[in-house]
N, C-alpha and C positions, 0 to 999 in steps of 0.2 A: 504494500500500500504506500502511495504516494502521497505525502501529508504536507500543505501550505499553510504557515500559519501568514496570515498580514497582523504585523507588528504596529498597526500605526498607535496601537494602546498607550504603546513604550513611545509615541515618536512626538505625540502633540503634547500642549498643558497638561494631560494627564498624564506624562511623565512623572509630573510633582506631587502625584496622587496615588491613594492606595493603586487605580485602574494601572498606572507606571509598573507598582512595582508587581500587581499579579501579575499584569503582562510579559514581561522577564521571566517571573519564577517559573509562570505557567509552563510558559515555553520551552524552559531551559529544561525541566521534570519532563516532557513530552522528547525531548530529545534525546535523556536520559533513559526514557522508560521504552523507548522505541523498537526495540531490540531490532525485527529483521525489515522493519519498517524504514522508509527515507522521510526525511527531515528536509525542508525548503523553508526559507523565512527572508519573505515578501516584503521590502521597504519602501515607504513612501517617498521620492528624492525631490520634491520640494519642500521637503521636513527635514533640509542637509544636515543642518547640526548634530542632529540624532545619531547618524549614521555610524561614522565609525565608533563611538560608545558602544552602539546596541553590537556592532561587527567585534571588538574586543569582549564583549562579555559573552560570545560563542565563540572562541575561535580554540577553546583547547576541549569545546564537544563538538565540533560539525565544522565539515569540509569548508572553507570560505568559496567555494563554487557553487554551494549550497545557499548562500548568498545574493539575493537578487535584489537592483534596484529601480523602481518603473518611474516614468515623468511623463509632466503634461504641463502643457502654457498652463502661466500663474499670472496671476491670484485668483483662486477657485473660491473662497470660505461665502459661504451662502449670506453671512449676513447683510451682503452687497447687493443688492438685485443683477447691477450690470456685470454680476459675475458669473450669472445663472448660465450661459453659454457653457462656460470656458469650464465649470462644472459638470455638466453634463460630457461633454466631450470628455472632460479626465475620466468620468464613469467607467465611461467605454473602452478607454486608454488603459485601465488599471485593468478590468477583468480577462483584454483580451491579454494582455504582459501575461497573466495570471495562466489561462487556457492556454496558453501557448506551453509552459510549464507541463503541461499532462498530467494534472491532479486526479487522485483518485478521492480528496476531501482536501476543502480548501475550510481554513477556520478562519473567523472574525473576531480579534481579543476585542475591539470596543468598538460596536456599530455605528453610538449616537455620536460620532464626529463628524467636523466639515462647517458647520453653522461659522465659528467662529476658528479661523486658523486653518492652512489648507490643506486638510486630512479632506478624504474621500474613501466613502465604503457604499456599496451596493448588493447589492443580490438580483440574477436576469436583467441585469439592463444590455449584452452584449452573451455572455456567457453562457447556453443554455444545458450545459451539458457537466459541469461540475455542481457535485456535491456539496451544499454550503452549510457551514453551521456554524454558528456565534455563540460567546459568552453574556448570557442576560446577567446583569447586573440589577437591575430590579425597575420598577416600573411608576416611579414615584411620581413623575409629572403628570403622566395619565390619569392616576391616582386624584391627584391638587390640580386641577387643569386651572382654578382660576388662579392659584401663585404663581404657577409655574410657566401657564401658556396663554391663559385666555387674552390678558393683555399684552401680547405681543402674537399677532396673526401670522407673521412671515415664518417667527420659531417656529409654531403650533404648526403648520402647513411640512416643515422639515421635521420636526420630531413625530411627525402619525406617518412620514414616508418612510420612516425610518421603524416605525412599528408593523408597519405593513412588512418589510423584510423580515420581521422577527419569523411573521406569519408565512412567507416564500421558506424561511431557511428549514432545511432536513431536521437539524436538531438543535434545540437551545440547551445548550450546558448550561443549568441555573448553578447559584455560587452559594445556594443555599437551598434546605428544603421548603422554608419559605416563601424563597423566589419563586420557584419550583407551583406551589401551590396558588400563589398569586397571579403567574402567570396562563397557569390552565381555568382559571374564574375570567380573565378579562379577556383572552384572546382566541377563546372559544379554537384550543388545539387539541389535537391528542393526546393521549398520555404517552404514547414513545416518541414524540416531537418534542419532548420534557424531559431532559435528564440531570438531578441533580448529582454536580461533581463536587460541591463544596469549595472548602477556601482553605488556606494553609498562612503560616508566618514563614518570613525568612529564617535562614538557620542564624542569622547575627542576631537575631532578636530573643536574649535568653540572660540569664540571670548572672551577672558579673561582678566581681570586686573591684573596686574605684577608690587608687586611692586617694586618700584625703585631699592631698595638693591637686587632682587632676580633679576633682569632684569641685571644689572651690573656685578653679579657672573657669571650667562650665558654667556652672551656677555665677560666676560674676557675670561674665561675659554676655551672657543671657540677662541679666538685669535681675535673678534674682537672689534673696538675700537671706530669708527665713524658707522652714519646713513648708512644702507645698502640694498643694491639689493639683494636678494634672489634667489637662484636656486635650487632646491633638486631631483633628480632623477638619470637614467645612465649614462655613458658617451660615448658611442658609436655615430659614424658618425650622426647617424638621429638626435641625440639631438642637434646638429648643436651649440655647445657651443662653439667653435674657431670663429663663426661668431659673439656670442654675447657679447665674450672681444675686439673685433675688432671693435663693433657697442658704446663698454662702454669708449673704448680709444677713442674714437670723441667724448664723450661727449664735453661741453663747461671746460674751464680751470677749473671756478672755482667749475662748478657741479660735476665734476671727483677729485676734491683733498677733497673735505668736503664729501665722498661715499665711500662704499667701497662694492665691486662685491663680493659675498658669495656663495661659491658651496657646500652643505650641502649634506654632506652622502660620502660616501666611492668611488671613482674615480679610471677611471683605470687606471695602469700604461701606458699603450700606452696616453692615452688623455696628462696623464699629465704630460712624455715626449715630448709631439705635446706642449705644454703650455711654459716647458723651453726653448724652440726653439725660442718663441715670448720677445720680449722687451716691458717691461713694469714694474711700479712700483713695487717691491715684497709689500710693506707692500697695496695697493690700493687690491688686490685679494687675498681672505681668504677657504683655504680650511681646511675644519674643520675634516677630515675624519669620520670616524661612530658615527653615533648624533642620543641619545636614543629619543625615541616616543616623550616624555616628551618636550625635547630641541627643538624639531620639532616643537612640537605647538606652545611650546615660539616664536621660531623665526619665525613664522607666523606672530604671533601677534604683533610682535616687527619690522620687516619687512619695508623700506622704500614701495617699493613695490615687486611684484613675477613676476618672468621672465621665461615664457619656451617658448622657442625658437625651440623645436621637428618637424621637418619637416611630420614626422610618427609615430600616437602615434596609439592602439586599442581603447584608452579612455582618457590616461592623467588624473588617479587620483591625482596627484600634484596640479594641478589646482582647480579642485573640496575644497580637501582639503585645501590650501590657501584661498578658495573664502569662505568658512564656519566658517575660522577663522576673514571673515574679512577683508584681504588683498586687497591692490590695485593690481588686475593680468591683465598684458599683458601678449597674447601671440598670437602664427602663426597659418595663419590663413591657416590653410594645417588639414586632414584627421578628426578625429575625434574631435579635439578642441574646433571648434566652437560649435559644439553642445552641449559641455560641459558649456563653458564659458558664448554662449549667448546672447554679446554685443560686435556688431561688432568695434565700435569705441577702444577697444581695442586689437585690431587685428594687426597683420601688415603681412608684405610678408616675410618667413622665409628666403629666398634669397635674400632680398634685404637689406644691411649692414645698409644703411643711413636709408629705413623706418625701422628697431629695434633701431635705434640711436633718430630716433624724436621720437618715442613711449614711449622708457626709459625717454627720457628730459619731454616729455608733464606726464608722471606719475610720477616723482619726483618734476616738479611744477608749475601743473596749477591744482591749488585748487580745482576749480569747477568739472573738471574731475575725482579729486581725492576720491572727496566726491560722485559722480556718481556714480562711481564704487563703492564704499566700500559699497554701499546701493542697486544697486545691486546683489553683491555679493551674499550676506545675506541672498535675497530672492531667489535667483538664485539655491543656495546649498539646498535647502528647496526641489525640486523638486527631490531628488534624495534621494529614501531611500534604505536600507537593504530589511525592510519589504515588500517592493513592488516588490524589486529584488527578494525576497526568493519566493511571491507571483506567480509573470511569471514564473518563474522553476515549483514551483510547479504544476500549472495548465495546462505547459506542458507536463507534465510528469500522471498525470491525463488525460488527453487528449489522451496522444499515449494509454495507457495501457484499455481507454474506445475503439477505434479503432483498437487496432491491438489483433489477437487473439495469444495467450499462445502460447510458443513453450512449448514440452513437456520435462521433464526431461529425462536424460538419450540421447540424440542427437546423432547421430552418430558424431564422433571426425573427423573433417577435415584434412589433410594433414597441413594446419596452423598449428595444434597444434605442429608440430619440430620443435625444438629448430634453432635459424640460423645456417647457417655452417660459 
């Protein structure tokens, strides 16, 4: 079997994002796991920068001839209208690069690109004869149409063409059972067009000694100064993070002046204009802006305890990743979470202010809980690998190609194949 993954997951802004780094690990576990299987990985070359990063972090598993890169006149990113052309045309330009490859299953690590920044993903618009299946990450906009889409017509019109492919593609590897379920309620598909492969942490993300001098450099250089709450992910409405500096300013007097509330990674400006709006101590909340890999682990490891508070996650690798380094994690007890985390006891109701207010008090300090969780934890992230993720892809994708018979090459080209108007 002939296997194409398109990396653009690894290649746009969601490089700096969990999608960046599944899209690596996925990949790299698929390459690994692949035994008699060939490996190809499909890059987008008007995403240049990417390139050789993504081409050195394969090159001591997979042939660099194994390596391919497709282009198309730029700038494609749909949020232009007068780009709509030259979009379309790359559609076409990308699946035939792709068909030409001889795929026996071509995969999609992240569909919903292209709006913003000029990634490009399709399913039939050229191509009629490969196998397509993508990574569903979860279906939250669908979900919130009026947050997320209603008021912006041009997105809403690109993000349902792009759910429409979910519904084209062979198989959605959901990244959770969740997802997995969520997506057979709204998209009225099959159950073997659904297969949950889960999610995994990196292997650097695990429990480390730090010593003192290199712990104090971090924590300066970061801005912060006392024991700290941790948070690391987006900042849109669902992560519900105005509720949980609302839930930190109750704490008790003196457990909120000896703490300090930590939003680790890059924040958006709307959130953190909603944030000036609130009264509260500047120096008590530390936003650290973009915190390399590295810093991330530390501050796991260093972490009073970890806080997501996401009403609607597909998976919540934050969580995962803090629970493998270790960390004491609360969090809500809404969509995919629990399944990650585990142990309900530290759960709470992401709408209710006071229970993330006693949840934060009882994990900064009651001992016996503290030590629960972190032990836990421990074993908890043990259940979640690469290798098993790569393992479920693959034997679906085994599975359909023993099941479905060969379209032939040469297909007659649907009216799909134009370009939008």
């Amino acid at each position: 079997m002939r296997i194409v993954l398109d990396m653009q997951g690894a290649q746009t802004q969601s490089r700096l994002r969990g999608i960046g780094r599944y899209t690596l690990a996925f990949a790299r576990a698929v390459v690994e796991q692949s035994a008699d299987h060939e490996v190809h990985l499909v890059l987008n070359g008007l995403l240049d920068d990417s390139i050789e990063p993504i081409k050195r972090a394969f090159e001591d598993v997979l042939p660099p001839e194994h390596v391919h890169v497709w282009a198309a006149p730029e700038p494609v990113q749909l949020i232009h209208a007068s780009n709509a052309l030259r979009f379309g045309a790359a559609e076409i330009l990308r699946e035939a690069f792709i068909e030409q490859l001889a795929p026996d299953v071509v995969h999609i690590t992240s569909l919903f690109e292209g709006y913003v920044g000029d990634a490009v993903t399709s399913i039939g618009r050229y191509d009629q004869r490969s196998h397509v299946s993508v990574t569903l990450y979860d279906l939250i906009p669908l979900l919130n149409r009026k947050e997320y889409l209603s008021e912006n017509p041009r997105y809403e019109q690109f993000y349902l063409q792009k759910v429409d492919c979910l519904r084209k593609a062979v198989i959605n590897l959901a990244i959770s059972d969740f997802s997995r379920t969520e997506a057979l309620e709204l998209l009225g598909l099959s159950e073997e067009q659904i297969v949950s492969k889960s999610s995994a942490a990196d292997s650097h993300f695990e429990r480390i000694d730090i010593a003192e001098e290199a712990s104090a450099e971090i924590l300066a250089r970061l801005g912060i100064k006392k024991p700290f709450i941790l948070y690391t992910g987006g900042s849109d409405t669902r992560k519900n993070l105005l509720r949980l500096i609302e839930a930190y300013q109750l704490l008790p007097d003196a457990v909120r002046e000896s703490t300090q509330l930590v939003f680790a990674g890059r924040m958006s400006l709307d959130f953190l204009h909603q944030v000036k709006g609130l009264r509260y101590d500047k120096d008590s909340i530390v936003f650290t802006d973009f915190v390399a890999e590295a810093d991330l682990v530390a501050l796991y490891n260093l972490c009073e305890c970890f806080v997501f508070p996401s009403w609607h996650e597909g998976f919540g690798l934050p969580v995962l990743e803090a629970m493998s380094c270790g960390a004491v994690v609360i969090a809500a007890n809404a969509s995919s979470v629990p399944e990650v985390l585990g142990y309900s006891e530290a759960l709470f109701d992401p709408f209710d202010v006071e229970d993330i207010r006693a949840k934060l008090l009882r994990a900064l300090s009651d001992e016996e809980f503290r030590e629960s969780m972190t032990a836990h934890a421990l074993e908890q992230s043990k259940k979640f690998s690469w290798s098993e993720t790569a393992r479920v892809a693959i034997a679906s994708w085994e599975h359909l190609l023993a099941t479905t018979p060969p379209k032939p090459r040469g297909s007659e080209r649907t009216s799909e194949a134009m370009p939008p108007g």
